[in-house]
N, C-alpha and C positions, 0 to 999 in steps of 0.2 A: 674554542668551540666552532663547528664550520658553520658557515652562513647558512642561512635558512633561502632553499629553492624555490620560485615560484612554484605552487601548484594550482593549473588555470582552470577554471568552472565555467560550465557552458549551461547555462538553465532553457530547457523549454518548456513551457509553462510558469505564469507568474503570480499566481491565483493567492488565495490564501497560505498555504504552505508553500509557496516558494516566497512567498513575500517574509512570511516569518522566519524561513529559512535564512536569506539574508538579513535580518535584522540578528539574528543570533551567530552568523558568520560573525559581524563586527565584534560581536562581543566574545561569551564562553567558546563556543564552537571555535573562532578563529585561533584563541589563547589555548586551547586544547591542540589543534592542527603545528600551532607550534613548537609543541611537546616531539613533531615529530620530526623536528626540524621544513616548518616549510612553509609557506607565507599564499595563504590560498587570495589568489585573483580571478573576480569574473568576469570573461571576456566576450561573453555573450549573454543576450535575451531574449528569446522569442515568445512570443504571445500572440492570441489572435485575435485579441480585440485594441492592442495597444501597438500594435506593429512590432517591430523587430530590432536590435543593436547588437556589434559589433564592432569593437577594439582591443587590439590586440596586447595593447599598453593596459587594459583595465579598465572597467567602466566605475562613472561613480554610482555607486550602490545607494546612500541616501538620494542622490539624484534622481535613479529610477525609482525608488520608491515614493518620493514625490511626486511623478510623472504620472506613475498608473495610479494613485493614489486619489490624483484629481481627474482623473478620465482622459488624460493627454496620451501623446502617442512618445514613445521611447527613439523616434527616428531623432532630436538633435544629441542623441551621446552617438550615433554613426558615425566609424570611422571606416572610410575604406571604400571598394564597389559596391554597388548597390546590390543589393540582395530581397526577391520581393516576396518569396515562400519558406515555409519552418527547412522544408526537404533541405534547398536551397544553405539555407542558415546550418543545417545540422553536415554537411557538407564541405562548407566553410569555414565554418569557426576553428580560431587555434585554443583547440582544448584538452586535455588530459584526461578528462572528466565531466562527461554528460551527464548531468541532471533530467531525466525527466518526467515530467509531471505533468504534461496533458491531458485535456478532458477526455475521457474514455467514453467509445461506443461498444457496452461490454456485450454488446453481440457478436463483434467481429474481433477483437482485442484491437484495435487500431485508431490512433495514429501511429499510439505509442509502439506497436511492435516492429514498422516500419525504422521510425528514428532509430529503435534500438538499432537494428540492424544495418542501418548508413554507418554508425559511427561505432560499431564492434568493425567494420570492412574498412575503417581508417584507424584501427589498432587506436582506438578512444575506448577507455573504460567506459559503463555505463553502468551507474547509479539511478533506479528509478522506486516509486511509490504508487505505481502502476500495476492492477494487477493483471490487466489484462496479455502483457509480454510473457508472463511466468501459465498465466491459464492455455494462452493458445498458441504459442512458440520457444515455451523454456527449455527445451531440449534442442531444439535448432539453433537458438542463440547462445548455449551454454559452448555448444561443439565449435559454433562460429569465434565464438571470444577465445576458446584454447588454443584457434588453428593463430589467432593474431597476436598473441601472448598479452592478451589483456582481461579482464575480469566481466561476469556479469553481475548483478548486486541488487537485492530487490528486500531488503527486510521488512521495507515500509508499505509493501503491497498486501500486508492480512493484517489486522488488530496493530494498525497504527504502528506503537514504533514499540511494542513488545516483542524480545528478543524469542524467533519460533524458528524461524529459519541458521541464525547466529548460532542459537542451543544446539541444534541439531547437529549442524556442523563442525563446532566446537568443545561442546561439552559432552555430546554423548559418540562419541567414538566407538567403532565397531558395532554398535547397536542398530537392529534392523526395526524398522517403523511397522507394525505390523495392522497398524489402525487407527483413527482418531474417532473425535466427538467435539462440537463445538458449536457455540453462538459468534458466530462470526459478523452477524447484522446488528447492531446498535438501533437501529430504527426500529423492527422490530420485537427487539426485545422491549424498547419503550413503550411501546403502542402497547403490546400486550403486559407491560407489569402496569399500564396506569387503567387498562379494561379491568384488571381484576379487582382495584377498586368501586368497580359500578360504574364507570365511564363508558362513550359509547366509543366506535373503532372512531368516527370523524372527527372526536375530541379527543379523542386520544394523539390520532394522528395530526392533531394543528397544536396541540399542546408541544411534539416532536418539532415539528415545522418552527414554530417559535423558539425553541433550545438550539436550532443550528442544525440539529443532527439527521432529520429527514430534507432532503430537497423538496423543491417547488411541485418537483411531478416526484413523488415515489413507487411508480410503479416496479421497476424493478427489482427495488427493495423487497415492496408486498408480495410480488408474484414468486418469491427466491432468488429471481436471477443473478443479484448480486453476490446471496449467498452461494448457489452453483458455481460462480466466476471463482471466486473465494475457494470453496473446496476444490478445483478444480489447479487451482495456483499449488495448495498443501499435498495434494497428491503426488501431480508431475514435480515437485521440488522434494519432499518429504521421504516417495515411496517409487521413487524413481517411474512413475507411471507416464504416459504422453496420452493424456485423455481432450479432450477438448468440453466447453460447458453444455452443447446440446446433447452429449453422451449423458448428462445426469442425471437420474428420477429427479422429478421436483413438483413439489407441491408448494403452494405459498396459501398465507394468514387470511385471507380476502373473507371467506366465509367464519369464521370462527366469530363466535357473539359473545359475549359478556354475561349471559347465562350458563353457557359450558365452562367459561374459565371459573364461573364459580362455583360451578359442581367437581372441578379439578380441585378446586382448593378445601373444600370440605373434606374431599377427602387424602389431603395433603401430599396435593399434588401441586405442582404447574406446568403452563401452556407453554415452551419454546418453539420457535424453529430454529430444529438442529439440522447442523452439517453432519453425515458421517460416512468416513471415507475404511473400507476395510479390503482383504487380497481373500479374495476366490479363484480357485483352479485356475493360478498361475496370472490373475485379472486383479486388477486395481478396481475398486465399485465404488462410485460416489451417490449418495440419496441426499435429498432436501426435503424435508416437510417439519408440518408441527408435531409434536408430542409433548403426552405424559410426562414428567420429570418427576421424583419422588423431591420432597421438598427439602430433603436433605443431601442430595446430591449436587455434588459443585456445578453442574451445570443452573442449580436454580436458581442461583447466587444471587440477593441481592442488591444492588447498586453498581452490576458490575454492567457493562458494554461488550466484553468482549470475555470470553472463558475456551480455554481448548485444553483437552485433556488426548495426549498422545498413548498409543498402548505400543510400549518394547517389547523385544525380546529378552534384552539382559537388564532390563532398570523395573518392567512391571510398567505399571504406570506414572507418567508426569503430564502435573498439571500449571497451566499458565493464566493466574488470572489479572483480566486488566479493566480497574476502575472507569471513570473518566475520559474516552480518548477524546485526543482534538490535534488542532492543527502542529502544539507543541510537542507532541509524542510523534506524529509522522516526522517532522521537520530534525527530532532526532534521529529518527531512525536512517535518513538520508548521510548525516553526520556519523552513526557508526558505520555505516557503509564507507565511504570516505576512510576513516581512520585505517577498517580492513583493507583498502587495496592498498592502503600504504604499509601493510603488515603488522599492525598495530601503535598501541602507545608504549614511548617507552618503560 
């Protein structure tokens, strides 16, 4: 049997999902990777609170997870010259395979859409759970990766690590996307299923904040933006569109009160904020706000985070729903990307 290749991983971002990431490298993930004959090593880290490493030999992986773990900085696994920025980092590292995972400013898609494109220009695959690369440069970086014969790869950038973009690609062949619908915001959807209770939005919203799933500021959450970034990623990847997220309608949750969601639900209804992306005269159209849902319709789905129902041409409709996300559904979905640019498992 032939030996199993390095395949070297460059992580930027070390956050939660990249942290879980490598802990499940060690494990499944890595025992899966060498199915496909290949022995994955990370030979970088960048972060911007923990500084940056590079070795070209391998870094130790529990070691840095010790490191940022305690608040330390990852400068003593540095091998090599100094390097004191991500740009810098994303530049230099020897890597195959760029992870990344940086905090997003989903007004501008950036940092992340930068790295992408440093390191699709040094024919480095680029693996990311970003969605801002796919919202506001997925057609420039798609065209950049084929000019370098390497891949761009984002599965982790909408509903965590359920396969939307993989399906698409894979499974529904010759099928043209002619529309979607979807709860794309986990935040929320929370806020508003725990109002229909008789809850107020503040409590609802620190009920969210305590579960993980709303940040510290959710404004972009409440106003759509995130969902706009989101639909905006499904279209230009889905429906071949190149929109950007200020092109969206958008309404967000802010005003809706817990007296209307319960005059929705009298009469069996409820309150989302949907995504929905459909083709006008030749136009991709994306909108955000809340609505009506009939309470039997899979968007009203209880207990879910994330629901997207795609409309074909040759399949009708399919739909994707996903429970619980968190950081172990992203951090796979990073892992089937991986598996794809090595062409699958055998």
């Amino acid at each position: 049997m032939p030996r199993a290749r390095p395949l070297r991983l460059a992580l930027v971002g070390f956050g939660n999902v990249g942290r879980r990431f490598a802990e499940l490298l060690r494990g499944p993930f890595g025992r899966e990777l060498g199915r496909c004959r290949v022995r994955p090593i990370v030979t970088g880290i960048a972060t911007g609170r923990h500084g940056l490493a590079i070795d070209a030999r391998g870094l130790s992986l529990p070691r840095a997870l010790r490191l940022v773990k305690s608040g330390a900085s990852l400068a003593p696994l540095h091998r090599g010259a100094r390097v004191d920025e991500v740009a810098g980092f994303v530049r230099d590292v020897p890597a195959d395979v760029l992870l990344e995972l940086s905090p997003l400013d989903p007004r501008r898609g950036e940092p992340a859409t930068t790295h992408a494109r440093l390191a699709l220009r040094r024919g480095i695959h680029v693996v990311t759970a970003n969605k801002g690369p796919v919202a506001f440069a997925r057609r420039s970086l798609m065209a950049l990766a084929r000019r370098n014969g390497v891949q761009f790869r984002h599965e982790g950038a909408v509903m965590d690590g359920a396969p939307i973009f993989n399906l698409h690609e894979r499974c529904l062949p010759g099928t043209r996307i002619l529309g979607f619908r979807g709860l794309l915001n986990a935040t929320t959807t929370r806020i508003l299923s725990r109002m229909e209770e008789g809850g107020s939005f503040e409590a609802a919203l620190r009920a969210a904040q305590r579960a993980g799933v709303a940040e510290a500021d959710p404004t972009h959450d409440i106003d759509g933006w995130d969902a706009a970034v989101k639909g905006c990623a499904l279209a230009n990847a889905l429906m071949d569109a190149d929109l950007r997220p200020r092109q969206v309608r958008r309404r967000g949750i802010g005003r809706i009160t817990p007296a209307e969601l319960k005059r929705a639900r009298r009469r069996g209804e409820r309150v989302r904020l949907v995504v929905r992306g459909w083709r006008r005269a030749g136009r991709v159209i994306v909108e955000v706000g809340p609505e009506r849902i009939p309470a039997d319709d899979l968007l009203a789905s209880r207990g879910a985070d994330g629901v997207l129902v795609l409309e074909t041409d040759l399949m009708g409709e399919v739909g994707i729903w996903e429970g619980k996300g968190g950081v172990d559904q992203t951090a796979y979905a990073l892992f089937s990307d991986l598996v794809a640019t090595l062409g699958g498992l055998p």
